[in-house]
C-alpha positions as CSV (number, residue, x, y, z in Angstrom):
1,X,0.0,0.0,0.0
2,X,1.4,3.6,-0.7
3,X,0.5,6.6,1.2
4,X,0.5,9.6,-1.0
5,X,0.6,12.2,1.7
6,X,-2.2,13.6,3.5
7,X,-5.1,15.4,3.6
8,X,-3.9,17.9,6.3
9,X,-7.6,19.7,7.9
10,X,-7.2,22.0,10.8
11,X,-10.2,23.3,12.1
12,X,-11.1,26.9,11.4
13,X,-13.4,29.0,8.8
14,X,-12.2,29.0,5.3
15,X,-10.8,26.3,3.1
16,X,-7.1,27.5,1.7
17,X,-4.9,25.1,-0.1
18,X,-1.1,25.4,0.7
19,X,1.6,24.4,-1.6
20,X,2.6,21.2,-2.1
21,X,6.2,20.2,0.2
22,X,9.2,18.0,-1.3
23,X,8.5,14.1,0.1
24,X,10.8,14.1,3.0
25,X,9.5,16.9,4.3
26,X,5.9,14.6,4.7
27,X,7.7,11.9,5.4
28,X,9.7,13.5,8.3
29,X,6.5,14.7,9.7
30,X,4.2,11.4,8.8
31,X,6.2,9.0,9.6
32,X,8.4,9.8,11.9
33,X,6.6,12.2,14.7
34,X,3.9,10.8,14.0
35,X,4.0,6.8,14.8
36,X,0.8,6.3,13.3
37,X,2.3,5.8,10.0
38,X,5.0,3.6,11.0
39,X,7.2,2.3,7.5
40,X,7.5,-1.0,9.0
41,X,4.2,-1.8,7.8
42,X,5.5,-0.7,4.3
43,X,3.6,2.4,4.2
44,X,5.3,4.9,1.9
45,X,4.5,8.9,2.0
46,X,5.0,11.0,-1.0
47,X,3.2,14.5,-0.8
48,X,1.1,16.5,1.1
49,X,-1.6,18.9,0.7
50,X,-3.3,21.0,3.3
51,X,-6.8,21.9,3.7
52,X,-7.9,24.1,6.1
53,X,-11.8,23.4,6.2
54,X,-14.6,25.1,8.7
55,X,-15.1,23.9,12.0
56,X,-17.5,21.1,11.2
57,X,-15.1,19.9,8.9
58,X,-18.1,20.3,6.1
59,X,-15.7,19.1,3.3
60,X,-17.5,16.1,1.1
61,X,-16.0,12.7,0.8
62,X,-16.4,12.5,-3.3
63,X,-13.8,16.6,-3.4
64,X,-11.8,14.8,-0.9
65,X,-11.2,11.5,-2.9
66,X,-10.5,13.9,-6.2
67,X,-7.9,16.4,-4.4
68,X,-6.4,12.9,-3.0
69,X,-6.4,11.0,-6.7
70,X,-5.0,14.8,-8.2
71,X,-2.1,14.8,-5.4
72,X,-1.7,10.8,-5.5
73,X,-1.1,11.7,-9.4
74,X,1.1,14.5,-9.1
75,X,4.0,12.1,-7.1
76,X,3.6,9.1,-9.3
77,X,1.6,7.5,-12.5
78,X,-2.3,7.9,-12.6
79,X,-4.6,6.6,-10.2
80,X,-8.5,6.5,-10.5
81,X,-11.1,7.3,-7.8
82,X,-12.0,3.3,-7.0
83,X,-8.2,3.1,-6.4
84,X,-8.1,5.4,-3.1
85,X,-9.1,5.0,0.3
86,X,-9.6,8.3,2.1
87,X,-9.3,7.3,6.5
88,X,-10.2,10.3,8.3
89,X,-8.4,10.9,11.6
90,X,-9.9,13.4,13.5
91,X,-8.5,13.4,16.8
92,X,-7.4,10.0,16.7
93,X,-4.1,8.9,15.4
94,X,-4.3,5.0,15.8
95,X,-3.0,2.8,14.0
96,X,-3.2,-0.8,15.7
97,X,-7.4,-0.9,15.8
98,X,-8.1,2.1,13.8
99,X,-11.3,0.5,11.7
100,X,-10.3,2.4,8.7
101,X,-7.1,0.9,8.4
102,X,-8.4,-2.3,7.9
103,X,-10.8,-1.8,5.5
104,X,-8.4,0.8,3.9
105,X,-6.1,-2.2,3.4
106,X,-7.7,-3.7,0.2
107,X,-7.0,-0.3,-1.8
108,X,-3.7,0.1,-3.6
109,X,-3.7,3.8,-2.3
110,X,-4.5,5.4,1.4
111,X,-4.7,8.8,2.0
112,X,-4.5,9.7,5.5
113,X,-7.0,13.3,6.5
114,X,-5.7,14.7,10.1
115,X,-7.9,16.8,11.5
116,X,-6.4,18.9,14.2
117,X,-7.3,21.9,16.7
118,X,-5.5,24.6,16.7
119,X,-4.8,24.7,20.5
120,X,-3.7,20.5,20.7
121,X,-1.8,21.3,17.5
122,X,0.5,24.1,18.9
123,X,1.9,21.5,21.4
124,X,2.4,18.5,19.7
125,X,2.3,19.8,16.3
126,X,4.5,22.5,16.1
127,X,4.3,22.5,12.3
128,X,1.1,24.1,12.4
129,X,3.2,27.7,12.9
130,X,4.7,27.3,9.9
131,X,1.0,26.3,8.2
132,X,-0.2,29.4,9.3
133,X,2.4,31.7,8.1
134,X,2.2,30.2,4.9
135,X,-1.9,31.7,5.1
136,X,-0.8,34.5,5.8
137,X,-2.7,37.5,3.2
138,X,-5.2,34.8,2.9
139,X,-6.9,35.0,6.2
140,X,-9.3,38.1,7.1
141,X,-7.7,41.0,8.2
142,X,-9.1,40.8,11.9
143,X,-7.5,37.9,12.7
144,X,-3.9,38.7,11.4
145,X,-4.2,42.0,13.0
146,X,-6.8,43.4,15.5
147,X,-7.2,40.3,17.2
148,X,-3.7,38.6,17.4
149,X,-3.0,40.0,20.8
150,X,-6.8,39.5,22.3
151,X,-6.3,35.7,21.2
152,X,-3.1,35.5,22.9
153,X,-3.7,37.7,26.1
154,X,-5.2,35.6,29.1
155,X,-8.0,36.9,31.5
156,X,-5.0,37.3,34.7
157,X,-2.4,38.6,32.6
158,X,-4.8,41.5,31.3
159,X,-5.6,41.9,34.9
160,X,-2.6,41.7,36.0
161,X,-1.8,44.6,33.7
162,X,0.2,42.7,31.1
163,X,-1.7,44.1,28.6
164,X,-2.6,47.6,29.9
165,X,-0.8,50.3,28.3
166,X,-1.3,53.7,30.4
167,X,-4.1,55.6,28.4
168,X,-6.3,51.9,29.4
169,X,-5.6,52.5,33.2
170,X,-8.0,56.0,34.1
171,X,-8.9,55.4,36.8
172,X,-7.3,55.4,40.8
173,X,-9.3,52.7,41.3
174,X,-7.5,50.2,37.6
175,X,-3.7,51.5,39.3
176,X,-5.1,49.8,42.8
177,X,-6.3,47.3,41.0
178,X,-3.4,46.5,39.2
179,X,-1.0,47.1,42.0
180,X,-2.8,44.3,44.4
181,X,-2.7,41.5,41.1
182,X,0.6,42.2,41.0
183,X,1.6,41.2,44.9
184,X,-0.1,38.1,44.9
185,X,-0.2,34.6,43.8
186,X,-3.9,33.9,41.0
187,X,-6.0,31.5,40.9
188,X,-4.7,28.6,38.0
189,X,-6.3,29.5,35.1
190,X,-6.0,27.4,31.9
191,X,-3.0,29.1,30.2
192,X,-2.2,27.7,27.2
193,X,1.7,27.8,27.4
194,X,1.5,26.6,30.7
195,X,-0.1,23.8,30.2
196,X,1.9,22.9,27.3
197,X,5.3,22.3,29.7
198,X,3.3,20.1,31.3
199,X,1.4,18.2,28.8
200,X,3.0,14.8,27.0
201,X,3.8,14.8,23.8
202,X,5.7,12.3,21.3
203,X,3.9,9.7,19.8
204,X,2.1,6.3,21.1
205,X,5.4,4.3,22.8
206,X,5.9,7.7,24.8
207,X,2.3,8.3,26.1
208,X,2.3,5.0,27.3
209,X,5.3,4.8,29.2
210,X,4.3,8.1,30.8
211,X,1.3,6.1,31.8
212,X,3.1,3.6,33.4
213,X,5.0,6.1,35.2
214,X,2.3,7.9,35.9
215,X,0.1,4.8,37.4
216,X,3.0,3.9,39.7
217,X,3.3,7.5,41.4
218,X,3.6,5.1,44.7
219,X,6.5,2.9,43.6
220,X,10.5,4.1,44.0
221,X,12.5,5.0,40.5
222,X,15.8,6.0,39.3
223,X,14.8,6.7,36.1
224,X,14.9,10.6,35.5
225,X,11.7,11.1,33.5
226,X,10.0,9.5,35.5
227,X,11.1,11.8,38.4
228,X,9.8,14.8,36.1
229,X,6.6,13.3,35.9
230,X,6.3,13.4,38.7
231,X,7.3,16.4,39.8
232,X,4.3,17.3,36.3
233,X,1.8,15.2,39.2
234,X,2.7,17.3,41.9
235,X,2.2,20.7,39.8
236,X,-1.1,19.9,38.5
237,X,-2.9,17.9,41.1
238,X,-4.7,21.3,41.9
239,X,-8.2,19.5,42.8
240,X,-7.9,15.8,43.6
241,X,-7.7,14.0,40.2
242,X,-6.7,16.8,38.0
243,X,-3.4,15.8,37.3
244,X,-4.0,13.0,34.6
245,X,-5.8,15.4,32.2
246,X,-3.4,17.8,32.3
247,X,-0.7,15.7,31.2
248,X,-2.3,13.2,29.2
249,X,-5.0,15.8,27.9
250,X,-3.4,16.4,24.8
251,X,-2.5,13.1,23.9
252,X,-6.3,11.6,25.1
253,X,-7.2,14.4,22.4
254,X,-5.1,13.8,19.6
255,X,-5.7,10.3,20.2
256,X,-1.5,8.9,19.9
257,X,-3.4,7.3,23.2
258,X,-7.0,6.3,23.4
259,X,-9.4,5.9,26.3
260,X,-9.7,2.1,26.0
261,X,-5.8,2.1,26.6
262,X,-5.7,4.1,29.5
263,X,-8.5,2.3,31.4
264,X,-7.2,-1.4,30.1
265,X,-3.5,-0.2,31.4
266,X,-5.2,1.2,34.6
267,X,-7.2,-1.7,35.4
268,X,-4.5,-4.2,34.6
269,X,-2.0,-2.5,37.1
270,X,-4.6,-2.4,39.5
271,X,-4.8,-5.7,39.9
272,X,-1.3,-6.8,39.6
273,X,-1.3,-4.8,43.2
274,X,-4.1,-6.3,44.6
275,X,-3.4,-10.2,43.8
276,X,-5.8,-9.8,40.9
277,X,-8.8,-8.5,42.1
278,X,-10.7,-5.0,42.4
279,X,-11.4,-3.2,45.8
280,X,-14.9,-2.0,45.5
281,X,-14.1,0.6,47.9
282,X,-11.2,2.3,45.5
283,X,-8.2,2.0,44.2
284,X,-5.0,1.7,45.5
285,X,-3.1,4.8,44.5
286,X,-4.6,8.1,43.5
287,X,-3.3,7.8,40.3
288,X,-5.0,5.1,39.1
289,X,-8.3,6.3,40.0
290,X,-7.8,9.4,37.8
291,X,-6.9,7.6,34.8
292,X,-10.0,5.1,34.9
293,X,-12.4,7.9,36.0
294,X,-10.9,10.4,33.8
295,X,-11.3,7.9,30.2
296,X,-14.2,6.8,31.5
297,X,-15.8,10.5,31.8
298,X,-14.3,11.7,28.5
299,X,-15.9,8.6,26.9
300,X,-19.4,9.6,28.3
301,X,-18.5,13.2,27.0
302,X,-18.0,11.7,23.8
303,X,-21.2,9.8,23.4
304,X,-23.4,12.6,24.5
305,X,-22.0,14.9,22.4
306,X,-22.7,12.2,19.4
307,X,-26.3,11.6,20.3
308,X,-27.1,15.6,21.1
309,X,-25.9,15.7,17.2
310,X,-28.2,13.1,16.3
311,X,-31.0,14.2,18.1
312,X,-30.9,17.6,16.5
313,X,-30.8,16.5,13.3
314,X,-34.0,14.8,13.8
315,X,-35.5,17.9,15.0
316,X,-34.1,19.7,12.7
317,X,-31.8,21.9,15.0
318,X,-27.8,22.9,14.1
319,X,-25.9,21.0,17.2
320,X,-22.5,21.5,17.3
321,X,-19.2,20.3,19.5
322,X,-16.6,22.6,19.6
323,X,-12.9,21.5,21.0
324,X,-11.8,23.6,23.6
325,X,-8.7,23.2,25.1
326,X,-9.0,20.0,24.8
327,X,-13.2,19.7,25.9
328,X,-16.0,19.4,24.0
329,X,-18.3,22.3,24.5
330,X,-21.2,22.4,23.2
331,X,-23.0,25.1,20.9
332,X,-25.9,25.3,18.0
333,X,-26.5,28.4,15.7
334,X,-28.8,30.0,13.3
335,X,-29.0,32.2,10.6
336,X,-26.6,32.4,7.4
337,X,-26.3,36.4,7.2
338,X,-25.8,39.6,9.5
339,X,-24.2,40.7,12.5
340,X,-23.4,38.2,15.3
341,X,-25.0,37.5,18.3
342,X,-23.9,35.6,21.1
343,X,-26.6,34.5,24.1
344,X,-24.9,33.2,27.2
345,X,-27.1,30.7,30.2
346,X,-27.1,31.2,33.8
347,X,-26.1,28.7,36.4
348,X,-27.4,25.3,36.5
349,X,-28.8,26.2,32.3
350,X,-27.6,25.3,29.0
351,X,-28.1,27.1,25.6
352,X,-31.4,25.0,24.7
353,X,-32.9,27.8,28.0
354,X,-32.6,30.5,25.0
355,X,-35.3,27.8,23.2
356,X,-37.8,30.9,21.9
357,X,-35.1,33.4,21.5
358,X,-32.7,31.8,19.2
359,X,-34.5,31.4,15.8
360,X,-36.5,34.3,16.4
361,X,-33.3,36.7,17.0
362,X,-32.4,35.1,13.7
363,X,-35.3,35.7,11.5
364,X,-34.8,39.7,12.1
365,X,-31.3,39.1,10.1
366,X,-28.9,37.9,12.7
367,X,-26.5,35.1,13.0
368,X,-27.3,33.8,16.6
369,X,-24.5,31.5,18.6
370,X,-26.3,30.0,21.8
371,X,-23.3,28.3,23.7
372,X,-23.5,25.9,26.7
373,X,-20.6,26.4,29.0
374,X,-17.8,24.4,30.0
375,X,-19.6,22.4,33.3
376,X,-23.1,22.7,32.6
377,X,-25.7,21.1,30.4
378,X,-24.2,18.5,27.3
379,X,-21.1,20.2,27.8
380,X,-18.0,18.3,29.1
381,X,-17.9,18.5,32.9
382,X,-13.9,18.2,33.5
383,X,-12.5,17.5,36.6
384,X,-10.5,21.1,36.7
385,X,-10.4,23.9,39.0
386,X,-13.5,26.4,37.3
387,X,-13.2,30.2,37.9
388,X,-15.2,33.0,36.5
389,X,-11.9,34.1,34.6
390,X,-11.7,30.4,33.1
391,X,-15.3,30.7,31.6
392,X,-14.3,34.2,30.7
393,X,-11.4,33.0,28.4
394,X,-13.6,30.2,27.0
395,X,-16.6,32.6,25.6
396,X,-13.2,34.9,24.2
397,X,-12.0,32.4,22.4
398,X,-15.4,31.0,21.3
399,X,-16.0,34.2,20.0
400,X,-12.7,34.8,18.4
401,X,-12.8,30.9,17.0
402,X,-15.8,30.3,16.1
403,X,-17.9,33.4,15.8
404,X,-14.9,35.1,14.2
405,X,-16.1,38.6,14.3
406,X,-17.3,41.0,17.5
407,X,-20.7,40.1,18.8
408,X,-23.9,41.6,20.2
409,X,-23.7,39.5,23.9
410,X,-26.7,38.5,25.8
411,X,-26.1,37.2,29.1
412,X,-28.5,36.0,32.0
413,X,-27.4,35.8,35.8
414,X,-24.3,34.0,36.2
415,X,-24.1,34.4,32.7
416,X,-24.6,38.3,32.4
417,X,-21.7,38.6,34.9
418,X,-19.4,36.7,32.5
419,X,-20.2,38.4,29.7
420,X,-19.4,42.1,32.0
421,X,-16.2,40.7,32.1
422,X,-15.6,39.6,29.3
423,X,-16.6,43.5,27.6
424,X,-14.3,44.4,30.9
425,X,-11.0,42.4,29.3
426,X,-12.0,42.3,26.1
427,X,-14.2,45.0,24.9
428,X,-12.6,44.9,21.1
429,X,-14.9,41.5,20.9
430,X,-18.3,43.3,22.1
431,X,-19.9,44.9,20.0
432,X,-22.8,45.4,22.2
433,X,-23.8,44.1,26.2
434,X,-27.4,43.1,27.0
435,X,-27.7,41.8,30.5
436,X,-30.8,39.8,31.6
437,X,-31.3,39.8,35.5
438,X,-27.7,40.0,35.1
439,X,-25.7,37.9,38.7
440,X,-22.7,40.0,40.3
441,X,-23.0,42.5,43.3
442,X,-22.6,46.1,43.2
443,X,-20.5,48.1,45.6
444,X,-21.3,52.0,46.0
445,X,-18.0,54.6,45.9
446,X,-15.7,51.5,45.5
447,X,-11.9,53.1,46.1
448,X,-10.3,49.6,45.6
449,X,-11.0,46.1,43.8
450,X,-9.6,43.0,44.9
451,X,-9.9,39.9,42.8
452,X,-10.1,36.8,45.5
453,X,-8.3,33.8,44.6
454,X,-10.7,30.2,45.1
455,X,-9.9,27.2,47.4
456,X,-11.6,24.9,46.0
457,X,-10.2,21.8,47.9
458,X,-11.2,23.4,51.5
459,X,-13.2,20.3,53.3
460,X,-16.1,23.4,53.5
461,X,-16.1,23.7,49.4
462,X,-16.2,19.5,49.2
463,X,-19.2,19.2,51.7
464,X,-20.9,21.9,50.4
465,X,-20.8,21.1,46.9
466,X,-22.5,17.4,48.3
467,X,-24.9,19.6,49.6
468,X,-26.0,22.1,47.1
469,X,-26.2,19.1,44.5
470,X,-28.7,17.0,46.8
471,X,-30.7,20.8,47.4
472,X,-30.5,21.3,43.9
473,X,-31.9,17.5,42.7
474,X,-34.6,17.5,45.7
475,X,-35.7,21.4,45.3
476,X,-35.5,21.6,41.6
477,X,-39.2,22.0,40.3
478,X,-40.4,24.1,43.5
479,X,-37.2,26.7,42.7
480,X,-38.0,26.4,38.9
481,X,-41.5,27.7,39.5
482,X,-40.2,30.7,41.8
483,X,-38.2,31.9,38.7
484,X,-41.3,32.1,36.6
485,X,-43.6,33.7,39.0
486,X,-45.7,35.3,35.6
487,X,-45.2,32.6,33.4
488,X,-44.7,29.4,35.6
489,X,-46.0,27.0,32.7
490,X,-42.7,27.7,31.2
491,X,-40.9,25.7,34.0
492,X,-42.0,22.8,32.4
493,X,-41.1,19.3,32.6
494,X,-38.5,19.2,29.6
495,X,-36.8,22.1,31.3
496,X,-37.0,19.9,34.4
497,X,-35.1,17.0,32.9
498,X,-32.7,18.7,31.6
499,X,-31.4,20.2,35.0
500,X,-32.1,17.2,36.6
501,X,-30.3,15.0,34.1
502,X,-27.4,17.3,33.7
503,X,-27.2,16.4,37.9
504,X,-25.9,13.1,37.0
505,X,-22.8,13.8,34.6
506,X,-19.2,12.9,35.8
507,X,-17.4,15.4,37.5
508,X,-20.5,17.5,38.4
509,X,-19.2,17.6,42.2
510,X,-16.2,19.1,40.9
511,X,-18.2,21.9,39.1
512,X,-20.3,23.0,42.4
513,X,-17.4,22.9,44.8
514,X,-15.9,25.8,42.5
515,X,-19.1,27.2,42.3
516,X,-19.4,27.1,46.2
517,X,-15.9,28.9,46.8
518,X,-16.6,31.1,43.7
519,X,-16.5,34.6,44.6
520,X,-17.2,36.9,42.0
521,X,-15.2,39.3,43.7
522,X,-14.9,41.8,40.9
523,X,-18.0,44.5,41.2
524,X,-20.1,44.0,38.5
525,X,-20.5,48.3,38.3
526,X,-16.8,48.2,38.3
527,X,-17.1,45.8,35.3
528,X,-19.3,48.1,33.5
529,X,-17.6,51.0,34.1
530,X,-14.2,50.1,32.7
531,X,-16.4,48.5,29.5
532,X,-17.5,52.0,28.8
533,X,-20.0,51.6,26.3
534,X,-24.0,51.6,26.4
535,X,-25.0,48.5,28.2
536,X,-28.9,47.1,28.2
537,X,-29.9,45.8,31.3
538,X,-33.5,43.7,31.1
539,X,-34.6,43.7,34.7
540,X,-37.6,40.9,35.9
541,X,-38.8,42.8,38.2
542,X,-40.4,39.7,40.5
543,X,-36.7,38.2,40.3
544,X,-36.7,36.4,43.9
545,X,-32.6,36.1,43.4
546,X,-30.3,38.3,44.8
547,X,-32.6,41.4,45.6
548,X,-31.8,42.2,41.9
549,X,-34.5,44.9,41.4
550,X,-32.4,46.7,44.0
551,X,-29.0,45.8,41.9
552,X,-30.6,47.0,39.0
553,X,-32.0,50.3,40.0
554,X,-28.6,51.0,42.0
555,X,-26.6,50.0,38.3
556,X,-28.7,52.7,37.0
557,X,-27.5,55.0,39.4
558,X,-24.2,55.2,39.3
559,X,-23.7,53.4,35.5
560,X,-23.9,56.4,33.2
561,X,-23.3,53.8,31.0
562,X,-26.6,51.6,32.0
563,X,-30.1,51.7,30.1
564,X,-32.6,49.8,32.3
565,X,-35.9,47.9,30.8
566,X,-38.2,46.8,33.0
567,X,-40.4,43.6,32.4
568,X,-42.7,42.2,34.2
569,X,-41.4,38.8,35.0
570,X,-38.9,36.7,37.1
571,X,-35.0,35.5,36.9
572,X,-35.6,34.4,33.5
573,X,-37.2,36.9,31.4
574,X,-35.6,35.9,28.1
575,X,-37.9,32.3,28.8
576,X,-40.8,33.2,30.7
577,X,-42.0,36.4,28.2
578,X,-39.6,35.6,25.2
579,X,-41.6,37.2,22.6
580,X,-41.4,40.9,24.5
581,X,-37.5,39.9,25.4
582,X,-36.6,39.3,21.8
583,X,-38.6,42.6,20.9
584,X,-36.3,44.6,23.3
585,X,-33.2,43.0,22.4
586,X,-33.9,43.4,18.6
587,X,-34.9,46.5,18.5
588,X,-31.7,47.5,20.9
589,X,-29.1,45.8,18.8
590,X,-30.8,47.1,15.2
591,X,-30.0,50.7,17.3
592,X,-26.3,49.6,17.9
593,X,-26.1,49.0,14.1
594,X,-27.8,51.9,12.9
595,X,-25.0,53.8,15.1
596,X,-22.0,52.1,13.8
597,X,-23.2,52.2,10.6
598,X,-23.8,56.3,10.4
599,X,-20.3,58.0,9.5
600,X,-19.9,60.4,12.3
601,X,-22.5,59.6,14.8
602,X,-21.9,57.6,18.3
603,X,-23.4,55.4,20.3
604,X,-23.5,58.7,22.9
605,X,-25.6,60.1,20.2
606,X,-28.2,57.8,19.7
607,X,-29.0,56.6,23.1
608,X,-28.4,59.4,25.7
């Protein structure tokens, strides 16, 4: 069998062919870093030829078969369509009990298609730089340009003042600010190079004797990388657990390792300490416990992200999973044309609470993204340490990645103080803020802001978490009704069962004790006053959360920048009365445009 290159697909927006490299330039990076292609099986690479395709990879099989047959022709005599097998490895690069292979293997010609993510790419791939300068002139400007340092800058480095210059810091209360960050240790947020030190890379033989290592944490060793692994265990094992994905995240991802590995090398060691049997009451080293629950928790993420795609396409609804850092996260859209719009849950939600707003945002010529966030819904449910500046850096780069261009944000509760500080780090990204019973407190004549670091393995955090989630399971429909005190047929039983079933995921005790210990420290005036731009804040004003009437008419106070509407409803207005919620928010954001879009006239213009 010959292999004449690959079909190289990383995910992103715009389909761009690059040039064609010499054969032992493919065959460097085929064969040899990546094991999956191993020339002992007489597997010969000649050519390559990159794709970059959108992020649902919507590239047909019959145009991939012809670019394969054209570039399979180019290295080597002519070769017709039935002659080619095309094996698709998205996120999986096995090659001992990858089912393509073998039914690849009657074909005289295989054409491997990688499929990569950006962020897994730029640690194990480090190619994919030199991809990308190659598209440079061929990408839109915003991305080359405007948004290159808002991609790169995390939420505690721009708060740390990293990314300040002076003209950004106004204020008395920013220099305080800024001064505090700087004195003290921050929370672990999900940096992307930090991770990367600590994540493995190489190919399958390296991942899993990393595993081994990593299984017998317990046992004595000379060997030195083994003592660095170690030493990996010790710097990550922020939450109990957390270690194993944050060193075998990206190769879980990529898929050099698979889940079925990790769980039958788990398993196996385990009983090789236990005289062949399983304790029932645990394992016998923390480290073995991570792995099997970890494989077995990303292979439940896996499924449900399969079937949520198959159920909406028997309803007829656009579910998407997007790759995040490694988690699947997922999302749905609508509408092919106009400005973007971005609607953003509260606590406990998932984007399917926006059910009446999302299509009908759409039809008045929007493109409408309704994202679940990372730890709630059919999202992925890690077991990580969550902070409001971590779900801040996922909705930037959802925005950046998939949206692709600044967005009209709509956020309720938890989720309207997320997007505040989001506008608050990134405003570039926001085009416009509409808060809905927005979460958050506000502190009057506020000389100094302190950002509070979590402890999320404090016993209080662990029990109360146990807590809130058997509140939450027994109390579900009676709160439910409270939040829909005009409306409460809207708390109806699908919404139910979807809290209640989201209650049941892996990990979701890890998500509620950060939620317990979170703090939301930053005031949510504060946030609005360093975003500096109009904000709409939709009040329910029969919210029984928060005494948020009270928030709300103090935001208007001392906000110059606040325009309140009040609607008669509860926490949820955007659910309970969405046909008046998507009025207001239409008619707000076709305001926003008409502004940008008159040469010469502000936003101070149109609304004060």
């Amino acid at each position: 069998m010959v292999i004449h290159g690959a079909l190289y697909c990383h995910n992103s927006h715009s389909v761009i062919a690059y040039p064609v490299p010499t054969p032992p330039i493919i065959r460097a990076n085929i064969c040899t870093k990546y094991p999956s292609i191993p020339t002992s099986k007489g597997y010969k690479c000649s050519g390559f030829l990159g794709l970059q395709v959108n992020q649902s990879i919507e590239l047909s099989m019959k145009a991939s078969i012809r670019a394969a047959v054209t570039l399979a022709e180019t290295h080597g005599g002519v070769v017709s369509e039935e002659e080619v097998a095309l094996v698709w490895f998205k996120h999986d690069l096995r090659t001992d009990d990858h089912p393509g292979l073998v039914k690849a293997s009657q074909y005289k010609t295989l054409v491997p298609v990688y499929i990569f993510d950006q962020y897994i790419c730029s640690r194990l791939l480090p190619d994919i730089k030199r991809l990308r300068e190659n598209m440079k002139g061929t990408l839109p400007s915003y991305f080359q340009d405007n948004w290159g340092s808002i991609n790169s800058a995390s939420a505690s480095s721009i708060l740390e003042g990293a990314y300040l210059n002076d003209a950004s810091v106004k204020t008395k209360t920013d220099q305080i600010f800024r001064e505090q960050l700087e004195q003290e240790e921050h929370p672990i947020t999900l940096i992307q190079e930090e991770v990367n030190k600590m994540a493995i890379g190489g190919g399958t033989a390296t991942a899993l004797d990393a595993l081994a290592g990593y299984l017998r944490y317990s046992e004595a060793t000379a060997r030195g990388d083994w003592q660095e692994l170690r030493e990996k265990i010790r710097a990550t094992e922020t939450r109990p657990g957390a270690s194993f994905r944050a060193i075998f995240g990206f190769a879980l991802s990529l898929g050099t390792i698979s889940r079925r590995r990790v769980y039958h090398e788990s398993i196996k060691y385990e009983r090789e300490r236990n005289a062949g049997w399983l304790n029932p009451l645990g394992y016998s080293v923390f480290t073995i416990g991570a792995a099997v629950e970890d494989s077995i928790s990303m292979e439940w993420y896996w499924l449900l992200a399969l079937k949520s795609q198959q159920q909406g396409i028997k309803k007829g609804v656009s579910i998407r999973t997007w790759r995040w850092r490694g988690y699947l996260v997922q999302y749905t859209t609508a509408g092919q044309e106009g400005p973007a719009v971005a609607l953003v849950h509260g606590f406990g939600a998932f984007w399917e609470h926006y059910r009446d707003n999302i299509v009908a945002i759409a039809n008045n010529g929007y493109r409408v993204y309704a994202i679940t966030l990372l730890g709630f819904g059919r999202s992925e449910k890690p077991n990580i340490v969550y902070t409001e500046l971590l779900w801040a850096e996922l909705l930037k780069d959802f925005f950046v990645d998939v949206v692709g261009e600044p967005v009209h944000i709509v956020g309720n509760s938890f989720g309207g103080y997320l997007v505040s500080l989001v506008a608050r780090l990134w405003p570039a990204l926001v085009k416009s803020l509409v808060l809905c019973n927005t979460g958050g407190t506000a502190v009057q004549n506020y000389s100094a802001v302190k950002y509070l670091k979590p402890n999320p393995n404090s016993a209080v955090s662990q029990l109360g978490a146990r807590f809130l989630l058997f509140y939450l399971k027994a109390m579900a429909k009676r709160m439910l009704k409270k939040f829909y005190p005009t409306n409460p047929e809207r708390a109806d039983e699908w919404l139910l069962g979807e809290i209640l079933r989201a209650s049941y995921d892996p990990n979701t005790v890890a998500v509620l004790e950060s939620i317990v210990d979170l703090k939301l420290s930053l005031p949510i005036n504060y946030l609005l006053d360093s975003y500096n731009k109009k904000v709409l804040l939709i009040q329910g004003n029969k919210d029984p959360l928060f005494q948020s009437k009270r928030t709300a008419s103090f935001l208007k106070q001392q906000c110059n920048t606040v325009v309140l509407e009040d609607v008669n409803a509860g926490h949820c207005p955007h659910d309970e009365i969405p046909n008046e919620v998507n009025s207001i928010i239409n008619g707000w954001i076709k305001q926003i445009e008409v502004c940008e879009a008159a040469e010469g006239t502000s936003a101070e213009t149109i609304f004060i």
